[in-house]
C-alpha positions as a printed Julia matrix, in Angstrom:
222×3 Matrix{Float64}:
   3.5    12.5   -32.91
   1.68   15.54  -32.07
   2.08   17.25  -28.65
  -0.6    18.31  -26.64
  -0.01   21.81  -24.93
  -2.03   21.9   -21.65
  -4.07   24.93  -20.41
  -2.97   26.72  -17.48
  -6.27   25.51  -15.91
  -5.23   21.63  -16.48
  -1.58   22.65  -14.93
  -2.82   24.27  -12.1
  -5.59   21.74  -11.3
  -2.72   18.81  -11.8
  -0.41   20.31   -9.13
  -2.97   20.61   -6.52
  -3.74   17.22   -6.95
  -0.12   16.5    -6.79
   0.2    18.29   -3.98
  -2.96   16.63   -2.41
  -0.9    13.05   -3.2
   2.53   14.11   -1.46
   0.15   15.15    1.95
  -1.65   11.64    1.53
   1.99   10.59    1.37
   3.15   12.01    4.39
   0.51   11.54    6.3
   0.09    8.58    9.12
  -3.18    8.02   10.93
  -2.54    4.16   11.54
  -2.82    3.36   15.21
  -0.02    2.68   17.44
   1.16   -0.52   16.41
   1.5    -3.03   19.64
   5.24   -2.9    20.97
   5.23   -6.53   21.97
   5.41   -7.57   18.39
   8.32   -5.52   17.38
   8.98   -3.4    14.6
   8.68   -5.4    10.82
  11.95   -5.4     9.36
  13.78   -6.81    6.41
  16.07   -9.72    6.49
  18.45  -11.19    4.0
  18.25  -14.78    4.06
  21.66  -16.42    4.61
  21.02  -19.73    5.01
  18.4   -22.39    5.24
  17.45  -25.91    6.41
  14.62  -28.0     5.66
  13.34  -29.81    8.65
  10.23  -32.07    7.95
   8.02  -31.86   11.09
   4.4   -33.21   11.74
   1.32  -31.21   12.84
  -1.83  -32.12   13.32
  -1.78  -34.84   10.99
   0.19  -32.97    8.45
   2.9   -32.63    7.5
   4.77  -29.48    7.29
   8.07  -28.39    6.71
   9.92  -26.05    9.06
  12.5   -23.92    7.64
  15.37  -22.93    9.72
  17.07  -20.1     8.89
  20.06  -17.63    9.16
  18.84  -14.12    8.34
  21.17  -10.67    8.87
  18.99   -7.7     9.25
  19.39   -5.01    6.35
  17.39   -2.28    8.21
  16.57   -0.55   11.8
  18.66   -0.53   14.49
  19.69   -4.11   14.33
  21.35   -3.42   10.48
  24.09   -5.81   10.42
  23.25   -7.71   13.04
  22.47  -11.84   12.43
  19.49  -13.92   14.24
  18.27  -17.35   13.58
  14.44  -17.3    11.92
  12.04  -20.07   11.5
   9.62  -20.11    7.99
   7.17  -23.36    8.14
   5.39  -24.38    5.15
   2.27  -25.83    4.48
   1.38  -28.56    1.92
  -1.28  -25.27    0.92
   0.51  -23.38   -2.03
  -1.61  -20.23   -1.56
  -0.69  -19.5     1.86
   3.08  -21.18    1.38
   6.31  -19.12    1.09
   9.18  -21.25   -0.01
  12.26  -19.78    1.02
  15.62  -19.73   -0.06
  19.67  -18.09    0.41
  19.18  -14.61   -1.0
  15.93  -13.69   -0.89
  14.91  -10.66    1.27
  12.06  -11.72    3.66
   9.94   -9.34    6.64
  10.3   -10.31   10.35
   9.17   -8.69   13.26
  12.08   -7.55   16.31
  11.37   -7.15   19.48
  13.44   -3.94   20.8
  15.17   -6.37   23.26
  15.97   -8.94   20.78
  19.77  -10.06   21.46
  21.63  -10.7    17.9
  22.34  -14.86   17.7
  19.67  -16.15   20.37
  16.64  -14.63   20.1
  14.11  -16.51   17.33
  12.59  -14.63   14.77
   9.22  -16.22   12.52
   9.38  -15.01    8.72
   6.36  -12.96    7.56
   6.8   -13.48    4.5
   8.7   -12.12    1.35
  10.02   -8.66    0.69
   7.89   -7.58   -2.96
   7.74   -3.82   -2.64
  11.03   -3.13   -4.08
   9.91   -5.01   -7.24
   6.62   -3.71   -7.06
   7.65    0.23   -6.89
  10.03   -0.44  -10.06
   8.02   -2.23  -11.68
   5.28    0.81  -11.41
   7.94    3.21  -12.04
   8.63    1.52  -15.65
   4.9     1.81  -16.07
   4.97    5.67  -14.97
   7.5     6.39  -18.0
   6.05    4.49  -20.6
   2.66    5.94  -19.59
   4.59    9.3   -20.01
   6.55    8.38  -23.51
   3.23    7.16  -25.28
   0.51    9.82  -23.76
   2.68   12.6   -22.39
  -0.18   14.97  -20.74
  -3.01   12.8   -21.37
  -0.74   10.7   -19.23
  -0.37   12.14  -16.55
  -4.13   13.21  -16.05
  -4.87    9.76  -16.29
  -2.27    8.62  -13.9
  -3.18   11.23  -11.27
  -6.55    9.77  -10.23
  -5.44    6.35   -9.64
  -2.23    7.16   -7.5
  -4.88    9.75   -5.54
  -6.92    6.21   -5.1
  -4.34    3.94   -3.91
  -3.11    6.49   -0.99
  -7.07    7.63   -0.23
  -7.72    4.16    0.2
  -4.17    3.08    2.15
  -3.92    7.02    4.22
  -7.51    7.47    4.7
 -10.21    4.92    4.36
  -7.97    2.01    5.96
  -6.84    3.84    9.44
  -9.84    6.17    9.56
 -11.86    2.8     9.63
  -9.95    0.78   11.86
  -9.78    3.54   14.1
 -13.4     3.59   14.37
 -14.77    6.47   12.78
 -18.6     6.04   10.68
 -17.56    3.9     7.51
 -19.88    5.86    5.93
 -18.7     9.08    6.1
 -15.22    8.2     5.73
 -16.29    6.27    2.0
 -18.33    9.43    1.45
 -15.03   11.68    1.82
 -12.91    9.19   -0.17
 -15.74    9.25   -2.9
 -15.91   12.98   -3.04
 -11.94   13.39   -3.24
 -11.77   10.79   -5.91
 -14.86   11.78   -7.89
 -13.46   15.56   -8.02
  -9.85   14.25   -9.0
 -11.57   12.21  -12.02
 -14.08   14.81  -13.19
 -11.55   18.22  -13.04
  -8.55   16.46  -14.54
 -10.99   15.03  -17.47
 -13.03   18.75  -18.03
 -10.7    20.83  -16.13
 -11.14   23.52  -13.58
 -14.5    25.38  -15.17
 -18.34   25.23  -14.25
 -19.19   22.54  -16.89
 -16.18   20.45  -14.2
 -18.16   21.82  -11.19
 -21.78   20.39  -13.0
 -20.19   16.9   -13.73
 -18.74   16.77  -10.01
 -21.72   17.57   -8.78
 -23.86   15.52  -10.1
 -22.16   11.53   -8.44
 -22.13   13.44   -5.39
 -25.57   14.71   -4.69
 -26.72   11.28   -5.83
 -24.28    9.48   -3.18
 -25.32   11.44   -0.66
 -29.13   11.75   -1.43
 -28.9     7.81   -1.34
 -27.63    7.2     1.72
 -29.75    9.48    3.22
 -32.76    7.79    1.81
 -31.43    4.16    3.18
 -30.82    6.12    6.66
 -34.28    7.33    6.62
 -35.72    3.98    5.25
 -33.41    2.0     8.55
């Protein structure tokens, strides 16, 4: 299999890309979360109970659980939790003794007594492994190629999770903030494919000056 060397260009245009990614990373614009619903936290299931119950007119099963906190400043600690089910499977979350489920604790929660209501199940560990396995073999079978191809779609996941998302909810012009996104995500594509050079610069160019020219146009035409 033949190796392909990258250009210092490509290298240098990868790491400030990377770099761009590890300051997405780090950074937090989500508001203030409300401190009457606690801080989410994960829970290891201990033990459960199936209690049939009826509400309004169906029925429903409400499971009631033993759960000992794995995280926060409650680690170690055990609280009852409740988990009800609906007869609908797409908004249903069976669960069992094991499995590692998110709850929300109060600060003044007291271990034992105070109730806790399951969120719902604990998937990013699975998820982030399960990404990592695709990371290597994206590496073993493509090597630089790769990794180009890798970089724009991490850079979209955390523009859309760090920026567009809290930005948004915040309250600043959707717009503008889908604009920025779009720019960042448009030069990510277009330098990693042509690299840093003016034929890059043309091809960037070009998706932006039509994004922009269009919205103006619906502005002016609203």
């Amino acid at each position: 299999m033949d190796i392909v060397t990258p250009h210092r260009s490509d290298i240098i245009t990868f790491l400030v890309f990377l770099a761009a990614c590890v300051l997405l990373l780090c950074l937090n614009l989500y508001p203030k979360g409300d401190s009457e619903s606690g801080a989410k936290t994960k829970v290891r299931v201990l033990t459960v109970e199936d209690v049939p119950h009826t509400n309004g007119g169906g029925l429903v099963f409400i499971q009631s659980l033993q759960v000992q906190v794995l995280n926060g400043p409650f680690k170690g600690k055990k609280f009852p939790a409740t988990n009800e089910v609906r007869p609908l499977i797409e908004i249903s979350k069976m669960i069992k003794p094991g499995d590692i489920a998110l709850v929300s604790i109060h600060h003044d929660a007291e271990p034992e007594v105070s109730m806790l209501i399951v969120q719902g199940r604990q998937r990013l560990d699975w998820f982030l492994m399960f990404f990592g396995f695709y990371v290597v073999l994206f590496f073993v079978f493509a090597s630089v190629i790769g990794a180009k191809a890798l970089m724009p779609f991490i850079l979209s996941c955390l523009c859309v999770w760090k920026l567009l998302v809290p930005l948004s909810v915040k309250g600043f012009p959707p717009q503008l903030v889908c604009i920025a996104c779009a720019c960042i995500l448009t030069a990510a594509i277009m330098y990693l494919t042509t690299g840093a050079s003016r034929k890059g610069f043309a091809v960037f160019a070009a998706p932006i000056t039509a994004l922009v020219g269009g919205l103006i146009f619906v502005k002016k035409k609203s």
